[in-house]
C-alpha positions in Angstrom: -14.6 -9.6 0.0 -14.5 -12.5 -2.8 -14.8 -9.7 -5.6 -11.4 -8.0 -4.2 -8.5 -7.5 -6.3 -6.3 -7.3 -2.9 -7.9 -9.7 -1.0 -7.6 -12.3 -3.6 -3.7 -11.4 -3.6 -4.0 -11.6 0.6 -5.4 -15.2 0.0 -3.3 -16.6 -2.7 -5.8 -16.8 -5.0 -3.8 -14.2 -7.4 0.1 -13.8 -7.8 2.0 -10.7 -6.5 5.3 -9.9 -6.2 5.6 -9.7 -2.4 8.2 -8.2 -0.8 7.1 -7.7 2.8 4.4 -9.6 5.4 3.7 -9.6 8.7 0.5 -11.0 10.5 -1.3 -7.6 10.3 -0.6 -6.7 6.4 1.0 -7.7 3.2 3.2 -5.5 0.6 4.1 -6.1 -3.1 5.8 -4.6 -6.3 2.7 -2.1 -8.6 2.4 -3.7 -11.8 2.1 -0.2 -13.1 5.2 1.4 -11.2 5.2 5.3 -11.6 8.7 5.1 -9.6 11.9 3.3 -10.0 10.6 1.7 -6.8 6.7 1.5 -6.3 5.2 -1.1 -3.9 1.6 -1.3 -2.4 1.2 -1.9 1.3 -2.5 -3.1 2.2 -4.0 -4.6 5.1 -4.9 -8.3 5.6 -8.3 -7.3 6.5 -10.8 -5.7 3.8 -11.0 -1.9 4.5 -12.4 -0.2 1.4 -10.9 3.3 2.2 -9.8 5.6 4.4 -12.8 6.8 4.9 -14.6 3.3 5.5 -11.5 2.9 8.5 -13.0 2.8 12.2 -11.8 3.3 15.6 -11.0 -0.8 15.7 -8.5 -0.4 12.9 -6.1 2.1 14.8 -3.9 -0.9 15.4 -4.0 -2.4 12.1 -3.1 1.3 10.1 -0.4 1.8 12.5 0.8 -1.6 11.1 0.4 -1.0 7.6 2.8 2.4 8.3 5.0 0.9 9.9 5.6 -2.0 7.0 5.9 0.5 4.5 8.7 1.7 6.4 10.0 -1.2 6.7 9.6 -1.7 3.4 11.5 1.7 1.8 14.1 0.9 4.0 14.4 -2.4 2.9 14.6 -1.0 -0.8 17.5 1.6 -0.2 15.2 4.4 -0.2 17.1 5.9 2.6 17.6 9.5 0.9 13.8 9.4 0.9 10.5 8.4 -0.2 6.7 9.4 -0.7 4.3 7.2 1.1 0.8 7.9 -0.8 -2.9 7.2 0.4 -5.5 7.5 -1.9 -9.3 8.1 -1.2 -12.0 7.5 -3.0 -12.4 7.9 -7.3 -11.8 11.3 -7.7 -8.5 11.0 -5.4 -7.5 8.1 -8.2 -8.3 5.3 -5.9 -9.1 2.3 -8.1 -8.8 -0.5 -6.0 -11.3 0.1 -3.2 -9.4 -2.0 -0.5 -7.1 1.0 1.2 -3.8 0.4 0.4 -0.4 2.4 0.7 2.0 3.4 -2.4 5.6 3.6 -1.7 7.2 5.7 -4.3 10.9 6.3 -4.4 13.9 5.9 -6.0 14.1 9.6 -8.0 13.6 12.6 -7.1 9.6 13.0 -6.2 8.1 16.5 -7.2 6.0 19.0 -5.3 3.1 19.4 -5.6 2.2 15.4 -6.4 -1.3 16.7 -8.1 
């Protein structure tokens, strides 16, 4: 989508702070951490939300888990770590290209809401 915030970070048309990539998704520091450590994992392909995601994207979600994994382990977040999806506005979505927050770093409270 050309009006994308995270598809103009997929293709280098904006800056980020990446920290993990792979062929199936990409995953950079939040400029507005709410964490010691706070890093988005999104898809290379444009999925609004979850609830936009369809059957052919099975692949590509497993993916984007399996990065931010990759990622919190990469970060020392071995004692653990919050891996966030949100949906839609009133979830606080406000980039509508799905994406992953991986919070960590301090003690993360229950419940997040």
């Amino acid at each position: 989508m050309l009006d994308c915030l995270f598809c103009r970070i997929v293709n280098g048309e904006l800056r980020a702070a990446v920290v993990a990539e792979d062929e199936w998704a990409m995953a950079f520091r939040d400029i507005n951490p709410q964490a010691p450590t706070h890093i988005l994992v999104i898809p290379k392909k444009h999925i609004g939300s979850l609830d936009e995601a369809a059957e052919e994207d099975t692949a590509r979600l497993g993916r984007l888990l399996l990065l931010a994994k990759r990622v919190a382990r990469d970060e020392g977040l071995a004692s653990g770590y919050r891996v966030v999806l949100n949906n839609g506005a009133a979830a606080g979505q406000s980039v509508f290209h799905i994406h992953a927050h991986v919070l960590g770093g301090r003690r993360l409270g229950w419940p997040p809401g």
